[in-house]
C-alpha positions in Angstrom: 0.0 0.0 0.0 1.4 3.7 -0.7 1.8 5.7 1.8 -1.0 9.3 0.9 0.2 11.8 -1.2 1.0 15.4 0.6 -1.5 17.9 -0.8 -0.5 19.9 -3.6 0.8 23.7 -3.0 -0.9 25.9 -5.6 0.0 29.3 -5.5 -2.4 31.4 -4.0 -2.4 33.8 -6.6 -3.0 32.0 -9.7 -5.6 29.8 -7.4 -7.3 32.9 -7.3 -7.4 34.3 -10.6 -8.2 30.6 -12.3 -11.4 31.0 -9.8 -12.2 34.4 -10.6 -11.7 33.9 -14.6 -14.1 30.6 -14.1 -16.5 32.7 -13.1 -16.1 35.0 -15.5 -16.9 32.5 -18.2 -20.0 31.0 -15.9 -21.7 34.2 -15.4 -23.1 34.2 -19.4 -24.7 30.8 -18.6 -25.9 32.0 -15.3 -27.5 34.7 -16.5 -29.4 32.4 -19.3 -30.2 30.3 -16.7 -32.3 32.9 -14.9 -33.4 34.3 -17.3 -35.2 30.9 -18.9 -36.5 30.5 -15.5 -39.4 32.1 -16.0 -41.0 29.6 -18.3 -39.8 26.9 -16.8 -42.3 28.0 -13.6 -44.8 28.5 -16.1 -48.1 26.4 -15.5 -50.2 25.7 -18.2 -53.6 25.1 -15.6 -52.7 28.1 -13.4 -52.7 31.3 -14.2 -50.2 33.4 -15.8 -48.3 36.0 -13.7 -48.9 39.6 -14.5 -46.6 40.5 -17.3 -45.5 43.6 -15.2 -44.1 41.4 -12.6 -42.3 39.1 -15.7 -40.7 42.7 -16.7 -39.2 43.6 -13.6 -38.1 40.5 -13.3 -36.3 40.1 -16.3 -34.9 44.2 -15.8 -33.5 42.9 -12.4 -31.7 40.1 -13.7 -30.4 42.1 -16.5 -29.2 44.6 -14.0 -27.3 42.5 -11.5 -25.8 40.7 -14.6 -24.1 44.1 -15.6 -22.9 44.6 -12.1 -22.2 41.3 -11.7 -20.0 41.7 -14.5 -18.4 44.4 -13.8 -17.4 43.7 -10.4 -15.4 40.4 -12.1 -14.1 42.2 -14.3 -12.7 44.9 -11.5 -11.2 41.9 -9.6 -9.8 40.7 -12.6 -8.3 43.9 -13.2 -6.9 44.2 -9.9 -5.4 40.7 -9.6 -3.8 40.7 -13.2 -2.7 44.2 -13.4 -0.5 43.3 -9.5 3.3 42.9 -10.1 4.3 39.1 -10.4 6.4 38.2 -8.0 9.7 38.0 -8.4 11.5 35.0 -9.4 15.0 33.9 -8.5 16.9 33.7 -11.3 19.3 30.8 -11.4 22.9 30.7 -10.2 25.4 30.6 -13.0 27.6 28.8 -10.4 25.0 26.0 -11.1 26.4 23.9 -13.9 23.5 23.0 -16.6 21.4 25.7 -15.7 21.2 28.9 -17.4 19.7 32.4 -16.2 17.9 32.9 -19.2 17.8 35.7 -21.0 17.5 38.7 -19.2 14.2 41.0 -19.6 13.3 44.8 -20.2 10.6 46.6 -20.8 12.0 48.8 -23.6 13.0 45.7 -26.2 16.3 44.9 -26.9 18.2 47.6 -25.6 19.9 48.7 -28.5 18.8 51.5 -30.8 18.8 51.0 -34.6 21.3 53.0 -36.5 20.8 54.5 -39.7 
């Protein structure tokens, strides 16, 4: 018998923004989902609720959609645009591992001539 495996470490902020970008993509189907669910209550022996009532309904769900929506995408926002953290780069003392090449924000570094 194997002894159990430890849990596995996920970062906590790519945990985060996998969750928060799921529910991006879940909130379209939400939002379908209630908004079919008025016919799906619908009875055919009773009677039919008063179309005013189906209207603010359907204006309610279409307005915490939006907001819904735009708090995600605000989280989103917030979590993507924070600085990564940074990585240690690897010791060239190290034999068979290399630094990598080394980044800037500005391209290569050197200016075309001519």
């Amino acid at each position: 018998m194997r002894p159990p495996r430890p849990p596995e470490f996920l970062a906590r902020r790519t945990y985060r923004l996998r969750r928060l970008m799921d529910a991006a993509r879940l909130l379209p189907i939400f939002g379908l989902l209630l908004l079919l669910l008025p016919m799906l209550r619908a009875d055919s022996d009773a009677a039919a609720p008063p179309t005013a009532m189906e209207g603010v309904y359907l204006f309610a769900v279409w307005a915490m959609l939006i907001l819904a929506a735009y708090v995600a995408s605000l989280w989103l926002r917030k979590t993507l645009d924070q600085p990564a953290q940074s990585v240690p780069r690897a010791d060239p003392a190290v034999p068979g591992v290399s630094p990598g090449p080394a980044r800037s924000g500005s391209g290569s570094g050197k200016e075309r001539q001519g």
